[in-house]
N, C-alpha and C positions, 0 to 999 in steps of 0.2 A: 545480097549482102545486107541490104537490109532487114528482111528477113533472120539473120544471125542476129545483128543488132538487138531485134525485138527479143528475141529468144534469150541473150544473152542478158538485155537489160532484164528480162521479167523474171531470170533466175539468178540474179545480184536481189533483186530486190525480194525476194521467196527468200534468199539467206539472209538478208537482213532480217527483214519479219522475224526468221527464224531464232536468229540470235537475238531477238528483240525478248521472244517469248521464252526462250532457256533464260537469260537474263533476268526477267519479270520472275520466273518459275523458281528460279535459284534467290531470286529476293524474298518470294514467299515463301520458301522454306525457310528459309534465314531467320524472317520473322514470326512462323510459324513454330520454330525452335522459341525462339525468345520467349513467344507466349506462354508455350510450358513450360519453361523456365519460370517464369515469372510466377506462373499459379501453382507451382512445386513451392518456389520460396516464398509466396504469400500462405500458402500450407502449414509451412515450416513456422512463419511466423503466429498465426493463430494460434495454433498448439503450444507456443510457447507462451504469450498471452494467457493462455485456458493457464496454464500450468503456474505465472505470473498473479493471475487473480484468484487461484485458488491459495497460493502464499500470503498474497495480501489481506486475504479474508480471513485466514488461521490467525497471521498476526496482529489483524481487529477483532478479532473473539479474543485472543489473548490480554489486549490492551482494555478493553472491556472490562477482562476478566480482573483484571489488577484492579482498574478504576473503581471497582465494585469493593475488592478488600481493600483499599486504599481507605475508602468510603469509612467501611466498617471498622478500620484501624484508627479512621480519625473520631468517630464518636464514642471507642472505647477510652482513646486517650483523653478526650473531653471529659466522661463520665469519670473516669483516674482526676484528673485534676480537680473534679470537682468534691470525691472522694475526699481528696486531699484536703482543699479548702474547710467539706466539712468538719475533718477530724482535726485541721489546727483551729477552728473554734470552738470546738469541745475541750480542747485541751486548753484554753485561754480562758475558757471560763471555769472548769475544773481548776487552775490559778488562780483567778478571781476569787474562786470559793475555799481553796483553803489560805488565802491571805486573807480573807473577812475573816473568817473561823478563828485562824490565828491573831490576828488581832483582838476578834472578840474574847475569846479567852486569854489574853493578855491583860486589854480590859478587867475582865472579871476578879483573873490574881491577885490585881496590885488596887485594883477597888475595896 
């Protein structure tokens, strides 16, 4: 009987082991699923990134692109008002100069 015993304890414990090792085996698949899970959706995300920084780099050449006419829009409209400036001083001294004129030949008539 003892003999049974032995036999019996040493295949209780062989099915443990064994369940031990389907258990262990079915955890590593588990997380061996996860893992390519995880390197699919880390895929997924770079790609989108890639596709992210290629947007972002269009819309800094664009913003560039303004900054640059902006640039140019602001020293045409400086060069405009400076235009400006000069022709109302032409035109105040073109005043100037026909009220001397006028004056002086007012002068002259009544001298």
């Amino acid at each position: 009987m003892a003999d049974y015993d032995w036999n019996e304890q040493h295949r209780q414990q062989v099915l443990q082991g064994r369940q031990i090792l389907e258990r262990t085996s079915a955890s590593l698949a588990r997380s061996n699923q996860i893992a390519i899970e995880t390197e699919h959706t880390g895929h997924e995300v770079i790609n989108e990134l890639e596709v992210q920084r290629e947007s972002l780099l269009r819309s800094q050449r664009r913003l560039e692109n303004a900054n640059d006419d902006l640039s140019k829009s602001g020293a045409i409209i400086r060069a405009m008002k400076r235009n400006v400036l000069y022709n109302k001083l032409i035109l105040i001294m073109i005043i100037v100069m026909e009220v001397v004129i006028l004056a002086g030949m007012i002068a002259l008539k009544f001298m």
